[in-house]
DRENROKE-363724 format. One line per 8 residues: number of its first residue (from 1); their letters; for each residue z, x, y negated of C-alpha. Coordinates in Angstrom, 1 decimal. Layout:
NUM = a = Z/X/Y; ... $
This chain:
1 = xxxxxxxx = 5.1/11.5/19.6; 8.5/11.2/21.0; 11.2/12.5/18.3; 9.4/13.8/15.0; 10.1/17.2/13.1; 11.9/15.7/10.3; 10.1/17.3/6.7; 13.7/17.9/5.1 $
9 = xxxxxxxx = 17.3/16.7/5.2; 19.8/16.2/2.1; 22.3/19.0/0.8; 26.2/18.4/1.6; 27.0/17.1/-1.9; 24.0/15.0/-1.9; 25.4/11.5/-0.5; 23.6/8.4/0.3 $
17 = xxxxxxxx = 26.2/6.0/-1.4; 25.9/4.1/-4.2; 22.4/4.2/-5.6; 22.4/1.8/-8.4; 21.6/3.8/-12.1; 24.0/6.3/-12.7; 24.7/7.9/-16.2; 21.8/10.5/-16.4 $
25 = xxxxxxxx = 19.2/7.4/-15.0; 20.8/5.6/-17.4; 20.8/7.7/-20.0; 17.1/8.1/-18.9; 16.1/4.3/-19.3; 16.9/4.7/-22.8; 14.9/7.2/-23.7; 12.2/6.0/-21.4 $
33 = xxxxxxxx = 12.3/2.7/-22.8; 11.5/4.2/-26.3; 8.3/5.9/-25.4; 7.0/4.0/-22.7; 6.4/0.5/-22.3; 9.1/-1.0/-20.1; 10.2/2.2/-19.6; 7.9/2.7/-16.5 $
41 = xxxxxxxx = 4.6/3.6/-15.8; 3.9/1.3/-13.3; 5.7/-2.5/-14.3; 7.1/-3.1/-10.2; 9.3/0.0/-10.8; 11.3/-1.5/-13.4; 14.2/-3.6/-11.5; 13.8/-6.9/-13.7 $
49 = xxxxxxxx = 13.2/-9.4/-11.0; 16.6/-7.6/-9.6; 18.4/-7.1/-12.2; 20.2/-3.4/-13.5; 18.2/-0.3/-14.1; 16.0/1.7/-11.7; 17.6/5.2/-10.6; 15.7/7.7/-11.7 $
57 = xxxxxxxx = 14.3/10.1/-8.8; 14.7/14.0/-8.6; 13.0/15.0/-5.8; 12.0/13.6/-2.2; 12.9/15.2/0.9; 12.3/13.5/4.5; 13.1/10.0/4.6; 15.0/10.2/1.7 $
65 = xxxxxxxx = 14.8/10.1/-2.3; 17.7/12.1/-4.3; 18.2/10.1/-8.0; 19.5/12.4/-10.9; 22.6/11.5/-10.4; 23.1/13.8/-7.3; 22.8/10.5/-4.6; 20.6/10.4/-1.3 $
73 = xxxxxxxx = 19.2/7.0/-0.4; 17.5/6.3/2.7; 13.4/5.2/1.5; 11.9/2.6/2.2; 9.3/2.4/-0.6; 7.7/6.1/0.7; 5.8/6.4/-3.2; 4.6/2.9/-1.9 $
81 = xxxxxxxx = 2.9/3.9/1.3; 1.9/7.7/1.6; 4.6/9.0/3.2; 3.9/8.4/6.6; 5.2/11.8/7.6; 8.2/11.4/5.0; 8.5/13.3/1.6; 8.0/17.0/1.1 $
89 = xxxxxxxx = 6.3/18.1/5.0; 6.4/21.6/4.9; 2.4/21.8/6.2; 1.4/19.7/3.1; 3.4/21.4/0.6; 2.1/25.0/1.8; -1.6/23.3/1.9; -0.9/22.2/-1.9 $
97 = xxxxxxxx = 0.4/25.5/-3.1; -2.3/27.9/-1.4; -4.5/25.6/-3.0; -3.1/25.5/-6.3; -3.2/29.4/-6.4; -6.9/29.0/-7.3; -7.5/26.3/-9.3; -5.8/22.9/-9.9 $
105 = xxxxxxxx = -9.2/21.6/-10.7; -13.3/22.5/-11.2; -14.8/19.4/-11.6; -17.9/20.9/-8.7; -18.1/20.9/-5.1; -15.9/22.2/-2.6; -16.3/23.4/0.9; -13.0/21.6/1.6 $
113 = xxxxxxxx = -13.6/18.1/0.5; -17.0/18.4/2.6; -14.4/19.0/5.9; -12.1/15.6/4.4; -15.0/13.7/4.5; -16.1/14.6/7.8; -12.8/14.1/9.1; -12.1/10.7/7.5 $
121 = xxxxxxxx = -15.6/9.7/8.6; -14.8/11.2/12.7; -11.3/8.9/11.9; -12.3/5.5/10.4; -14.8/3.3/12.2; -16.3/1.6/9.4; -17.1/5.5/7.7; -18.5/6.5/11.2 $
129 = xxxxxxxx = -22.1/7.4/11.1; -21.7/6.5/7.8; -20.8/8.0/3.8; -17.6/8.3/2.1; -17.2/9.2/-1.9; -13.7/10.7/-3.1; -12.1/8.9/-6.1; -8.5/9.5/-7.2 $
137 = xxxxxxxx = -7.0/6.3/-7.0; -7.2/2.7/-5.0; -7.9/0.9/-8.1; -11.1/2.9/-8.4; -12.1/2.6/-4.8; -11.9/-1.3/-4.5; -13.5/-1.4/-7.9; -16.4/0.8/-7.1 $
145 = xxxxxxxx = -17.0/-0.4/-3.5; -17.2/-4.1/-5.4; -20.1/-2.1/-7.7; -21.9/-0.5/-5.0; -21.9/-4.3/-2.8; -23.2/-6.0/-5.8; -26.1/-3.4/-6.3; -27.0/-2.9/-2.7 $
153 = xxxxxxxx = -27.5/-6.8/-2.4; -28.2/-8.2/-5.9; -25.6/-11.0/-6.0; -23.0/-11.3/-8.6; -20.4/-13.0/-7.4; -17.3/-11.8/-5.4; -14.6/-13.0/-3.5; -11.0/-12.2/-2.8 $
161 = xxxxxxxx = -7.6/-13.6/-1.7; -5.2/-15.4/-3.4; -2.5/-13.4/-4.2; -4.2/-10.3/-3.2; -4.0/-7.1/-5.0; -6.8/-4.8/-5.5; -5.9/-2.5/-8.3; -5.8/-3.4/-11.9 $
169 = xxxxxxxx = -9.7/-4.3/-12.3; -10.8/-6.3/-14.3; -12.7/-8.2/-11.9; -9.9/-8.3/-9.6; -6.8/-9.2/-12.0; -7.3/-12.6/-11.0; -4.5/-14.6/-8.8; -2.9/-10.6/-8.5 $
177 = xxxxxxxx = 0.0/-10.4/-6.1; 2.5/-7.7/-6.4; 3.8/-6.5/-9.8; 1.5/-9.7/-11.3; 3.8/-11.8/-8.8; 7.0/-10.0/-9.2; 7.0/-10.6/-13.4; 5.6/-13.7/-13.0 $
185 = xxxxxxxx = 2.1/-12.9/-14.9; -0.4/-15.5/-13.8; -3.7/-12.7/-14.5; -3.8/-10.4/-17.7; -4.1/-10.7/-21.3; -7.0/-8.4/-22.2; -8.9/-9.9/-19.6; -12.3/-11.7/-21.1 $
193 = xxxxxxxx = -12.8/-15.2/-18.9; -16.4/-14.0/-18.9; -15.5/-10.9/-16.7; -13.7/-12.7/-14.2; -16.4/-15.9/-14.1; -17.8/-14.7/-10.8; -14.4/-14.1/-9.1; -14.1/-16.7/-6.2 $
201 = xxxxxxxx = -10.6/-17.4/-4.8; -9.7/-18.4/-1.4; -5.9/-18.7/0.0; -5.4/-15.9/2.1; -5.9/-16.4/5.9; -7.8/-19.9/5.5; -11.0/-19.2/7.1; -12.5/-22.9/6.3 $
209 = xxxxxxxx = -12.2/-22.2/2.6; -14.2/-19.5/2.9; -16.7/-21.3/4.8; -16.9/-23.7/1.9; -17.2/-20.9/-0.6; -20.3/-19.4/0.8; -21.6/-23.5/1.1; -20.6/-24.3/-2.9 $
217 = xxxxxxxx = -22.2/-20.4/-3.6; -25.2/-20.2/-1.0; -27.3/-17.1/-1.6; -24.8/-16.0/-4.4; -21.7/-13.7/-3.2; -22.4/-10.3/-2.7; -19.1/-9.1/-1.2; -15.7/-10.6/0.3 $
225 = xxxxxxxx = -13.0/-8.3/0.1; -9.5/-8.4/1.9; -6.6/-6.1/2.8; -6.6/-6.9/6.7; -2.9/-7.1/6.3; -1.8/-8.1/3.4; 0.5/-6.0/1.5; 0.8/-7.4/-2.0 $
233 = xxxxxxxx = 2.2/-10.2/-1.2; 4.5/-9.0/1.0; 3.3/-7.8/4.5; 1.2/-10.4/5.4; -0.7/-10.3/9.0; -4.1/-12.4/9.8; -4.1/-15.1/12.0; -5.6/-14.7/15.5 $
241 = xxxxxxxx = -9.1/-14.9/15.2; -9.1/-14.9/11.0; -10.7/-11.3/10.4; -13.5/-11.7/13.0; -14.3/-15.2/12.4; -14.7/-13.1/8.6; -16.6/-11.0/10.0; -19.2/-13.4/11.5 $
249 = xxxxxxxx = -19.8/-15.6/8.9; -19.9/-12.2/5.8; -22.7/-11.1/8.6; -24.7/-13.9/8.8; -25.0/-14.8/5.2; -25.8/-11.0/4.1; -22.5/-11.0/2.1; -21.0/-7.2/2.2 $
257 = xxxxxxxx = -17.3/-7.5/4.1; -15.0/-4.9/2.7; -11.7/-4.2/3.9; -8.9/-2.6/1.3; -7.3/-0.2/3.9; -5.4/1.6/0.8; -2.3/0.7/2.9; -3.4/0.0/6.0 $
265 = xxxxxxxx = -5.4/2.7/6.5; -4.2/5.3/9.1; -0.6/3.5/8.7; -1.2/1.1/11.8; -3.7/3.5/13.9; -5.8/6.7/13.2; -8.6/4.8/12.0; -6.3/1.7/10.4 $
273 = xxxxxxxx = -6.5/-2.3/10.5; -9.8/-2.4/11.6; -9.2/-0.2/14.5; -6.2/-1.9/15.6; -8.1/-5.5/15.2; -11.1/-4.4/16.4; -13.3/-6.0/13.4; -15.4/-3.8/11.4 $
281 = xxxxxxxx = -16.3/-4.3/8.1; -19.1/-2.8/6.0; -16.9/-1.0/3.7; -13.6/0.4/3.5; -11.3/1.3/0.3; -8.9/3.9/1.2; -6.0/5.2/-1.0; -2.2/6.3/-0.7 $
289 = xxxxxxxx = -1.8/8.0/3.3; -5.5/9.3/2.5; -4.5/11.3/-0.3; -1.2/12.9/1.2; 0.8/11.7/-1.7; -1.6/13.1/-4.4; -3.6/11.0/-6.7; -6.9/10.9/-4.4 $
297 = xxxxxxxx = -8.8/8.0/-2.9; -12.1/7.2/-1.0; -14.8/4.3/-0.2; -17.4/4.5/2.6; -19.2/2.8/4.9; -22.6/1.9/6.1; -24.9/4.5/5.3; -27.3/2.4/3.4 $
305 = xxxxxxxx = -25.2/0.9/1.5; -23.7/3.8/0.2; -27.2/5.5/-0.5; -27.2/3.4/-3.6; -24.5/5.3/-5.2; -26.3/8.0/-7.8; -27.4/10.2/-7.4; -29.6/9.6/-4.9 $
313 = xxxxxxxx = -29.3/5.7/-6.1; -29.2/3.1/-9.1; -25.1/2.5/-8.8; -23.2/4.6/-11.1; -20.1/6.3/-10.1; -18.8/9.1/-11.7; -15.5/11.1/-11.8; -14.7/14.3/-13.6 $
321 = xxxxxxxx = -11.4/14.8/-11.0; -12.9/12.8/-8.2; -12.4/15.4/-5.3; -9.8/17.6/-6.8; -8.4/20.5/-4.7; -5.0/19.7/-4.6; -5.8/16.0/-3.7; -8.2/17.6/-0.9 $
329 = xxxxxxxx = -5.6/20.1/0.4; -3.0/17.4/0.7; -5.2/14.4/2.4; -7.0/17.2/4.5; -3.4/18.6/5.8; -1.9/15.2/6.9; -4.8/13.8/8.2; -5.0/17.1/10.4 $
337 = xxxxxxxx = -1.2/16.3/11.2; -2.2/13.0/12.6; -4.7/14.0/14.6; -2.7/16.6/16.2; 0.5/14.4/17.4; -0.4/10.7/16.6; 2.4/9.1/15.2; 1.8/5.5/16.1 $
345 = xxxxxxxx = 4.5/4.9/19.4; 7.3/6.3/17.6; 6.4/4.2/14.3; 6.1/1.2/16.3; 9.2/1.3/18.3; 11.2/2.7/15.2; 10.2/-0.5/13.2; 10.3/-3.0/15.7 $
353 = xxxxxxxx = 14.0/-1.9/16.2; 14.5/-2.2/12.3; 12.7/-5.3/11.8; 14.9/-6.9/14.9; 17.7/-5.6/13.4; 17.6/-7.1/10.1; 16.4/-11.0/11.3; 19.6/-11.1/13.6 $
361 = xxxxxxxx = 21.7/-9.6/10.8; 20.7/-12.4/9.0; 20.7/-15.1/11.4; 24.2/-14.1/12.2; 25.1/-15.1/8.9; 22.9/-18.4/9.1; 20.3/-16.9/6.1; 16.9/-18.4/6.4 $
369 = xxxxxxxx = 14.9/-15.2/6.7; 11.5/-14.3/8.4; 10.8/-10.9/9.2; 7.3/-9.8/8.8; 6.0/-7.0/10.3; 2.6/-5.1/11.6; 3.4/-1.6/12.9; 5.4/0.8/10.4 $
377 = xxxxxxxx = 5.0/-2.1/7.6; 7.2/-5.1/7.2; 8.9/-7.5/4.3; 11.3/-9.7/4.8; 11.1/-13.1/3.3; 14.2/-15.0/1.9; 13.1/-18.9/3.8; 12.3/-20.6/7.3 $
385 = xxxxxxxx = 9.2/-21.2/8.5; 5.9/-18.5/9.1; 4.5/-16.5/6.0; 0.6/-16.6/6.5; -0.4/-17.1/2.2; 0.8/-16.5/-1.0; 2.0/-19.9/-1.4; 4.1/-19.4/1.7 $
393 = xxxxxxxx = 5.4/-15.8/0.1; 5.9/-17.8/-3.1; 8.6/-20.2/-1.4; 11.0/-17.7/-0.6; 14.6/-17.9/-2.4; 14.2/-14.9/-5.0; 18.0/-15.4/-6.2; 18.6/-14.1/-2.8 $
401 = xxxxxxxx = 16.3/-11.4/-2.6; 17.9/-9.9/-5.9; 21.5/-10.0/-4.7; 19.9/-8.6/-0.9; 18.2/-5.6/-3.1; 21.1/-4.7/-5.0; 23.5/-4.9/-2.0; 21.2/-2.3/0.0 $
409 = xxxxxxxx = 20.9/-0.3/-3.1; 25.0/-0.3/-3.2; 25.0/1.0/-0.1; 22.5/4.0/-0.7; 19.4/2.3/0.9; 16.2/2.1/-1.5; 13.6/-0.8/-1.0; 10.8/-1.9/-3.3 $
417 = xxxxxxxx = 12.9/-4.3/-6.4; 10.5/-7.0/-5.7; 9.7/-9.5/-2.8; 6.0/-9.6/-2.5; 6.0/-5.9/-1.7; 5.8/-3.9/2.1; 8.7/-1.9/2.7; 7.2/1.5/4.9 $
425 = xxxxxxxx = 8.8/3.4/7.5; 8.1/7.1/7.7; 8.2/9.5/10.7; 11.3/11.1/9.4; 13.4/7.9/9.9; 15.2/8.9/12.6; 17.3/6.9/15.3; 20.5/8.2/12.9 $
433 = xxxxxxxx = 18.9/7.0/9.9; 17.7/3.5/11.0; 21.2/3.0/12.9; 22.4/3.7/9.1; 19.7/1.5/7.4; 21.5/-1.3/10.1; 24.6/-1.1/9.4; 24.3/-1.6/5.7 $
441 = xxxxxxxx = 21.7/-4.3/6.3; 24.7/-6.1/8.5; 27.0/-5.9/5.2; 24.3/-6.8/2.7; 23.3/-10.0/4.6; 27.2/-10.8/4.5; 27.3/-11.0/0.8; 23.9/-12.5/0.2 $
449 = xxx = 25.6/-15.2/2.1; 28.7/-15.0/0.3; 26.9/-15.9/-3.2 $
């Protein structure tokens, strides 16, 4: 892919400018805030850790979001991952609407989510050969591919990263990055200490401590899971030799490895992380990209593991919306779209560009800041010195991070108000659009530095 079609572009009187709350978004907290907790309905999209209000989005068109107060800004959030090929493609749309026109839902099978699931089976190597179910969200995939490890090898105990986030599980809400990290929540009332009692931690990246985990637990865990790169703690990207070393030691203790691609997955190569590593895990959670920016999601993997999900085994999954049309339609178009003309070189050398970009802007102005990045995903980090762990994401100066969000904001670019999130660059962020992206980045760094 050299130059992509871009989806959509932004109306004359639409101006990416100012994109801090207007009236109307502010007029729209208040309400909000009434009749829904926070006023969001997900807690990372309230802008506490940054301070003001969130603008309040209209629509979505290309690489941009337009706030009801008539303002473009540039996106880098892309509805937190999906929109690889920026908001609104006109192929996904029309796939949406034809299938709307018979049905938003049956709750029975469909021709078309048998041709999704051979497709993502032909695209991810870990599905290859082998089963994928359809869920609608990443929350229930990691949560059900934890079920379906646990049956398949009789263990109960689990094991994830520090500062990892799987979904709001239980099981899982345990040491949560992201939002959890962002408010400052150390787990979540409501969860019974009981639930989480055979949730093992390890610090993210540190291969020994797993190694001692499996010694403490021996014949006990019945599943590792990890996002290959880390996204909830910011992007995060394994050490040389960290995912494979995981791989060995999950395969000789009979401990079922399972990678959470909801964001990796066909971000960083047709068939994700564990195509562009090269380490293959026994099952995969997919979410976000999979789903075309519907609520869909998937697990899959080795086919006898998966044969113990009923109804042809003792696991129980169930969902009445699992497979919906309009989640099919959508995944099933830009999945198609990626096969066709792979987006992968231009993603690269757009973001490498970007990522470039914003170190030097703020090494120019003597910031500590280190960029992380792993194809079209990237955070940067407010301190010196590598991020590899949570505890490295944790020592970043988050009084900067505010002032850095707002300033980009002011100068109509959109990022994620929190900094243990990925920022996500789309196919419809265009040379014009990332020379923009710079050139407020250049004036933001400035006044972070000025505080």
């Amino acid at each position: 892919m050299n130059r992509p079609t871009v989806p959509g572009t932004v109306s004359t009187e639409e101006r990416s400018t100012d994109g801090r709350a207007g009236a109307r978004s502010s007029e729209l907290m208040a309400s909000a805030a009434r009749v829904i907790p926070g006023g969001v309905n997900s807690p990372v999209r309230a802008f506490s850790a940054v301070g003001g209000e969130p603008p309040f989005i209209r629509k979505a068109t290309g690489a941009h979001v337009i706030t009801e107060d008539g303002i473009a800004l540039i996106d880098y959030v892309g509805t937190w991952g999906p929109a690889l090929l920026g908001h609104a493609h006109p192929e996904v749309i029309d796939a949406v609407q034809r299938a709307a026109r018979d049905g938003l839902s049956f709750g029975a099978a469909t021709a078309a989510e048998v041709e999704f699931a051979e497709l993502i089976a032909a695209m991810v190597p870990s599905i290859r050969g082998g089963m994928v179910r359809l869920v609608n969200s990443g929350t229930e995939a990691t949560m059900s591919a934890l079920r379906v490890a646990r049956g398949f090898t009789g263990r109960d105990k689990i094991v994830k990263m520090d500062g990892a986030y799987h979904g709001h599980a239980d099981v899982l809400l345990v040491a949560a990055g992201s939002g959890a990290a962002t408010l400052g929540i150390p787990g979540s009332a409501g969860v019974p200490k009981s639930v989480v009692a055979d949730t093992l931690l390890a610090p993210h990246n540190d291969i020994t401590a797993i190694e001692t985990l499996i010694q403490v637990h021996p014949g006990q865990i019945a599943a590792v899971i990890v996002e290959p790169v880390a996204g909830n703690m910011g992007c995060v990207p394994p050490r040389p030799g960290y995912l494979e070393r995981l791989r060995e030691l999950t395969q000789a203790h009979g401990i079922v490895l399972i990678f959470d691609e909801v964001m990796t997955g066909f971000r960083l190569a047709r068939g994700g992380a564990q195509e562009l590593y090269g380490v293959i895990p026994d099952l995969t959670a997919l979410g976000k990209i999979v789903g075309g920016g519907m609520p869909l999601a998937a697990y899959g993997g080795r086919r006898e593991i998966m044969e113990c999900i009923a109804p042809i085994g003792p696991v129980y999954q169930a969902g009445t919306l699992s497979g919906n049309p309009l989640g099919v339609a959508a995944g099933l178009a830009t999945l198609k779209l990626i096969e066709r003309d792979p987006p992968y070189a231009f993603l690269e050398a757009q973001s490498a560009n970007l990522v470039t970009a914003l170190s030097d802007a703020a090494a120019s102005v003597g910031l500590p800041y280190t960029g992380n990045r792993v194809g079209s995903m990237f955070t940067g980090f407010f301190r010196s010195g590598g991020v590899w762990n949570y505890d490295d994401a944790k020592g970043s100066d988050l009084r900067r991070f505010a002032t850095w969000h707002r300033e980009m904001l002011a100068r109509g670019v959109y990022l994620a108000p929190s900094q243990f999130e990925a920022a996500f660059l789309s196919t419809a962020h265009t040379d014009e659009i990332v020379a923009q992206t710079i050139a407020a980045a250049r004036e933001a760094m400035a006044a972070v530095a000025a505080v």
